[in-house]
C-alpha positions as CSV (number, residue, x, y, z in Angstrom):
1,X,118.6,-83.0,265.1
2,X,116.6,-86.3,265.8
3,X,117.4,-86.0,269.4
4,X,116.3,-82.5,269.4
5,X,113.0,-83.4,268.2
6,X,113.1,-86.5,270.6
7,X,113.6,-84.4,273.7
8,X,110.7,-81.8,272.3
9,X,108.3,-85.0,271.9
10,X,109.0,-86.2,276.0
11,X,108.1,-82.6,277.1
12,X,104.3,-83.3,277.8
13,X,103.0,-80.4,280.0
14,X,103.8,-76.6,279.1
15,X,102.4,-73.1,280.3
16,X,103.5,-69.7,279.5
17,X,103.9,-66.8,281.9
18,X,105.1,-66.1,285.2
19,X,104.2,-66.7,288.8
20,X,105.0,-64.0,291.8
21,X,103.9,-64.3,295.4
22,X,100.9,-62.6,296.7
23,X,101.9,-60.6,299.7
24,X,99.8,-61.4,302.3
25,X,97.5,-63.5,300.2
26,X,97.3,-67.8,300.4
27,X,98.0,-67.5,296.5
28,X,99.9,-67.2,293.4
29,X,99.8,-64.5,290.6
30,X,100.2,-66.5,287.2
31,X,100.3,-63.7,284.6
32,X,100.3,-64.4,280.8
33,X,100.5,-62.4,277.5
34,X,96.6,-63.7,275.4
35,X,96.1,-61.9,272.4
36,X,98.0,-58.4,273.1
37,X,96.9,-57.9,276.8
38,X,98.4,-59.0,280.1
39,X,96.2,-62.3,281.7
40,X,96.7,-62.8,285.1
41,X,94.6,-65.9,287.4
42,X,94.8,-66.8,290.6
43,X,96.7,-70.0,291.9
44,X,96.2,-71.8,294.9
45,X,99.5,-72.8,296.6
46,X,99.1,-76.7,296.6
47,X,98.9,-76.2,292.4
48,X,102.7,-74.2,292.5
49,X,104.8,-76.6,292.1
50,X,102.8,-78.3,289.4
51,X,102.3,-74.8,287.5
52,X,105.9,-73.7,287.6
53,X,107.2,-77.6,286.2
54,X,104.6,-76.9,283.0
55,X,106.3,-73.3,282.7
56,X,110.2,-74.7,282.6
57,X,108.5,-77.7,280.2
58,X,107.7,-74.4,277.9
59,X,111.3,-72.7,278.5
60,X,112.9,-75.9,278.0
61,X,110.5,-76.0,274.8
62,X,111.3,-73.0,273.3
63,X,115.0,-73.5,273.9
64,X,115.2,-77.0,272.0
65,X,113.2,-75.1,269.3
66,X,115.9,-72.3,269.2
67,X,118.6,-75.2,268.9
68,X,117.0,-76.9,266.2
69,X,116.2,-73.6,264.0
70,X,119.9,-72.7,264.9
71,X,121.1,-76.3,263.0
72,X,118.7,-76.2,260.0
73,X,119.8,-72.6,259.2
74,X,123.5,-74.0,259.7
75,X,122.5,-76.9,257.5
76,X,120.7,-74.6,254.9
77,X,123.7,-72.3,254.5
78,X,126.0,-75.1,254.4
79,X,124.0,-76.7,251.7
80,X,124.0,-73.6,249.6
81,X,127.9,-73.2,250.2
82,X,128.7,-76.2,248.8
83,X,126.0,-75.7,246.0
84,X,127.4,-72.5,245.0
85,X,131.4,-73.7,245.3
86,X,130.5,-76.7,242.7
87,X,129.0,-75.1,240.2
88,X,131.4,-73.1,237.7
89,X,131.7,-69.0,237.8
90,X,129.6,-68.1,234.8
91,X,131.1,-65.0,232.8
92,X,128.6,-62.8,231.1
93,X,130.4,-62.1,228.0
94,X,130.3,-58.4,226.3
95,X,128.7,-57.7,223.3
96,X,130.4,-55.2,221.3
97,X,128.5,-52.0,219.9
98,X,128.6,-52.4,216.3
99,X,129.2,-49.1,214.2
């Protein structure tokens, strides 16, 4: 888990979205989701390279973050495996009606 974390720390530029070629235009379409609506800007082409390593630094992001959910749900249910195995079944005894 510590190297999950590790390799989270060393990504240091992300951007969401998606970037498509402009036919017939000099630049990029860089379209995002903002608050429930589709964003899109403009990108020159010398900036493409740099804007498409910041969106695989958020894949790679979100990825590691999957993988490190993924292990502390495997440690949790482990944990309360064990837990439950350990302890002693506890019977509820019957009372009997009285007459």
């Amino acid at each position: 888990m510590r190297s999950l974390l590790e390799r989270m720390a060393r990504i240091v530029r992300m951007e969401r979205g998606t970037i498509c070629k402009m036919t017939g235009r000099a630049h990029y379409n860089h379209q995002t989701w903002q608050n429930g609506r589709n964003v899109a800007r403009y990108v020159p082409i010398e900036r493409v390279a740099s804007l498409q390593e910041a969106i695989e630094g958020y894949k790679l992001f979100v990825k590691l973050t999957e993988k490190y959910a993924d292990e502390v749900i495997r440690r949790t249910r482990a944990h309360s495996a064990s837990a439950s195995q350990s302890r002693p079944a506890h019977r509820q005894r019957r009372r009997r009606k009285r007459r």
